[in-house]
N, C-alpha and C positions, 0 to 999 in steps of 0.2 A: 542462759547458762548460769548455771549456782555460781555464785564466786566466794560463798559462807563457807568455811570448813564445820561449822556447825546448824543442823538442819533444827526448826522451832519443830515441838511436838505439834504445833496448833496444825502447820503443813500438811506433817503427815495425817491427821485425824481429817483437816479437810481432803482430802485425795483420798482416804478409804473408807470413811465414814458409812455410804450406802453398802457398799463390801460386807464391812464390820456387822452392821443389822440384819443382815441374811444370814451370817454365818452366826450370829447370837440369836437368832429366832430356828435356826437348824440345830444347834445342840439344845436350845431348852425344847425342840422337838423328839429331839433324838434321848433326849434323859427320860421327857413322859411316854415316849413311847417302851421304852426298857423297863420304865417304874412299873406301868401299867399294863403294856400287854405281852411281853416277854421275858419278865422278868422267871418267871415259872416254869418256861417251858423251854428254853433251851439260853446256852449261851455261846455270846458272841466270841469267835478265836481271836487274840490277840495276831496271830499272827498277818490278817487283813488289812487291820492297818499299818502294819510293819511290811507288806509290800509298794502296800499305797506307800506309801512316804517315799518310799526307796523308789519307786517311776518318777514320783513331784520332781525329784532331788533333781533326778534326770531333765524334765521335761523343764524345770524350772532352771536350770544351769545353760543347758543347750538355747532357752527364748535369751535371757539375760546376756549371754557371749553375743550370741547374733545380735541383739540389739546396739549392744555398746557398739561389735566393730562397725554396724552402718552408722551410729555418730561420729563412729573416731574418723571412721573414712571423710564424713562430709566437712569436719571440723580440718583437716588436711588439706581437702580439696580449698576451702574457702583460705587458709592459711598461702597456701601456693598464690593463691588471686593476689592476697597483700602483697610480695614480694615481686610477683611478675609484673604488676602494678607499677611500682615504685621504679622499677626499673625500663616499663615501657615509657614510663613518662620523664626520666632521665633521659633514654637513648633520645626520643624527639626532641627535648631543650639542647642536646649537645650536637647532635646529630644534623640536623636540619640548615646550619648554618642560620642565614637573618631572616628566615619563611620562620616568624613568631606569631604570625596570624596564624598559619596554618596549625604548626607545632598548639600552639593551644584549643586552636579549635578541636583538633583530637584527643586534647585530653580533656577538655570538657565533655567530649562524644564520650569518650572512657565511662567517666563518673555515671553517664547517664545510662551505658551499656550496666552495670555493675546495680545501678538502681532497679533496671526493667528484668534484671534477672531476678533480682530479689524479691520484687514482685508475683514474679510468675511462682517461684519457690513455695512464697507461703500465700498465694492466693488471694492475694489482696491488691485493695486498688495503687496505681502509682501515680503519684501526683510529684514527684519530685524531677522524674526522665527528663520534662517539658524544660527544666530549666537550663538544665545543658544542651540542649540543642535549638538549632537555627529551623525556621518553617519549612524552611526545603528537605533536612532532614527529617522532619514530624511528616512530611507530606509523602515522606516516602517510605516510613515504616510504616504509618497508618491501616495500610492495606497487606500489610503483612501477620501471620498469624503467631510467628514468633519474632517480638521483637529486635528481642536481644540479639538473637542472630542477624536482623536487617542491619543494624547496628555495626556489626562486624565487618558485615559485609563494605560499608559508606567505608569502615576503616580503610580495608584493602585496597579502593578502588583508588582511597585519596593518598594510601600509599604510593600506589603506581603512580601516581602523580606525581609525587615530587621524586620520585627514579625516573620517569620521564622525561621531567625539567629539569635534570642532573643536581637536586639539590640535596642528594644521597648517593652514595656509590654503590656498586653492588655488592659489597660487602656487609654494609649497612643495613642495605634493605634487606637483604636476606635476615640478616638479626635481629630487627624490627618485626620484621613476617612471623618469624618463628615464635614471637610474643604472641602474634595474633593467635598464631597456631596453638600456640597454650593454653590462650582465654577459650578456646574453643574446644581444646579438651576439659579446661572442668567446667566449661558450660555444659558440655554433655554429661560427664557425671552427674553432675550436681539434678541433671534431669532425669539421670537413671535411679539415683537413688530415690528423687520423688517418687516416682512414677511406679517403681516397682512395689510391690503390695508385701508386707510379710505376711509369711501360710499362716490363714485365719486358724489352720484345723491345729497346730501349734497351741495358739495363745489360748485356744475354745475348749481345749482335752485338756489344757492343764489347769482350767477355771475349775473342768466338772471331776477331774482329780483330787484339787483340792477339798471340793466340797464334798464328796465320798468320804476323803480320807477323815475330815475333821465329824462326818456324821459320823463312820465306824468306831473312830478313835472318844469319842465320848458315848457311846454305846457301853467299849470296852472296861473304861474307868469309871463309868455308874453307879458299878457293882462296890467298887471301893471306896471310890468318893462322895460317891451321896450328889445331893443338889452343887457340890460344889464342880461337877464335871462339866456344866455348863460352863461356868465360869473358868476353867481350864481347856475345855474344847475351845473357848474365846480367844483364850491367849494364844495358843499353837497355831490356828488358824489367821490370826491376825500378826503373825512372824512369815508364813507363808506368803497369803494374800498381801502387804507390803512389800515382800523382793521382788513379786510378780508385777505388781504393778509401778514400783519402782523402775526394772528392766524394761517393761512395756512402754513408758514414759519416752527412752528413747530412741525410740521402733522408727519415728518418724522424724527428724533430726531439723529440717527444717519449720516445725511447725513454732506458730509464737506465743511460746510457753517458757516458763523459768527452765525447762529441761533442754531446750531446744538450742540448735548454733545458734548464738548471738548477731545474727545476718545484720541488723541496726549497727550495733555497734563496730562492725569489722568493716562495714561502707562505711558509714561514717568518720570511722578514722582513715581509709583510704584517699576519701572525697578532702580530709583536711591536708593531710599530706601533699597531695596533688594539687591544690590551691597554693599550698604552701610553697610549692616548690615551681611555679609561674610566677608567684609574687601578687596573686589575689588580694585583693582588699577586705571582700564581705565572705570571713572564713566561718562557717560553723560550729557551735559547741560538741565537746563532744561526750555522747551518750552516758549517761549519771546511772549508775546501780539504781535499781528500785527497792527502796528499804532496804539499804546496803547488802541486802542479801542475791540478786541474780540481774545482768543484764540481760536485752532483747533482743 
């Protein structure tokens, strides 16, 4: 996630660079084709690309909205985790009475639940889950396809447990459950927004829109500007192709990129929290900007 309010040009040049050479190799196509083989025999209506622009406007406002609301959604969901977090692991340290083994062993399961989702989110390996948890619990998500969910599950059961061995009432536990119940609802978001694809034929009609509009659109201004419409089909086209792929950036919320939920960082401060608040000894740092411009 950016946390700069001001973006390096160098950024953006890398993130449109290959963009930029298509769409500058398409108007000095689009000029020599006008110089040399139509220049004579008919001309282009402006009014073409003054439709084209006016669909972009469309196609390119409608990707960009939907893009942002599936980040704001994800960046929500994972904001709810911090607090339902903090608060599950309050209610076990007050809750539990003198079961401190237990009470921490479940919040250690926590941190470890909160890592394997994160995991699975941006597709990468986890190496951190193993630390929080005991062999009996590795030996039993192991053969499970989703972890994070087995996770929940070891929660629940050792919930019952201690409602069981009266070391909860049922008022308690019901309150504690209803935590579980939450981690489980943005586990599942958080898997729906993976999972679901944004409509390729969106991002793909407004690629081949834009590059219609910027070939018509220096076609049209050929006539007046000379070799310099190339270099003005550049500019227009690279105002375009930047909000598109700016919007596009955020399509997929969990990926790990400057654009993306900062998923590192929002475990990370949870996992310190939660140490913190058992009274841990070996707490970890926590997550540093990269080039003061975006965390991970």
């Amino acid at each position: 996630m950016l946390i700069n309010s001001n973006i390096r040009l160098s950024r953006i040049i890398r993130n449109t660079w290959r963009v930029d050479l298509i769409m500058l190799a398409s108007c000095t196509g689009a000029y020599m084709i006008r110089e040399y083989l139509i220049a004579n025999h008919f001309t282009i209506p402006a009014i073409i690309p003054t439709l084209l622009g006016t669909a972009i406007a469309f196609f390119v406002g409608f990707n960009n909205n939907q893009a942002y609301d599936r980040w704001w959604e994800a960046r929500k969901v994972w904001g709810s985790l911090v607090n339902d977090s903090r608060s599950f692991a309050r209610a076990l340290i007050n809750y539990t009475g003198g079961e401190r083994e237990i009470c921490h062993r479940m919040i250690y399961r926590h941190i470890g639940f909160l890592y394997a989702l994160k995991s699975y989110l941006r597709g990468t390996v986890n190496d951190t889950t193993h630390r929080y948890l005991n062999d009996e619990d590795e030996q039993e998500i192991a053969a499970a396809s989703n972890k994070h969910n087995a996770i929940l599950m070891i929660q629940a059961r050792e919930l019952q447990q201690l409602s069981a061995e009266g070391h909860i009432d049922g008022f308690r536990f019901i309150e504690i459950n209803e935590m579980l119940t939450r981690f489980c609802d943005s586990m599942g978001m958080s898997e729906r927004i993976r999972n679901t694809i944004f409509p390729t034929t969106y991002s793909y009609l407004t690629k081949v829109f834009i590059w219609l509009f910027v070939v018509t659109f220096t076609l049209v201004i050929s006539d007046s500007a000379g070799i310099f419409s190339i270099f003005l089909g550049w500019i227009i086209s690279f105002v375009f192709v930047s909000t598109q792929i700016n919007g596009m950036s955020l399509v997929d919320p969990f990926t790990n990129n400057s654009a993306g939920v900062p998923l590192n960082q929002i475990t990370r401060t949870i996992e310190i929290n939660l140490l913190e608040m058992i009274g841990a000894e070996d707490i970890p740092e926590a997550i540093k900007p990269i080039n003061g411009e975006y965390v991970l």
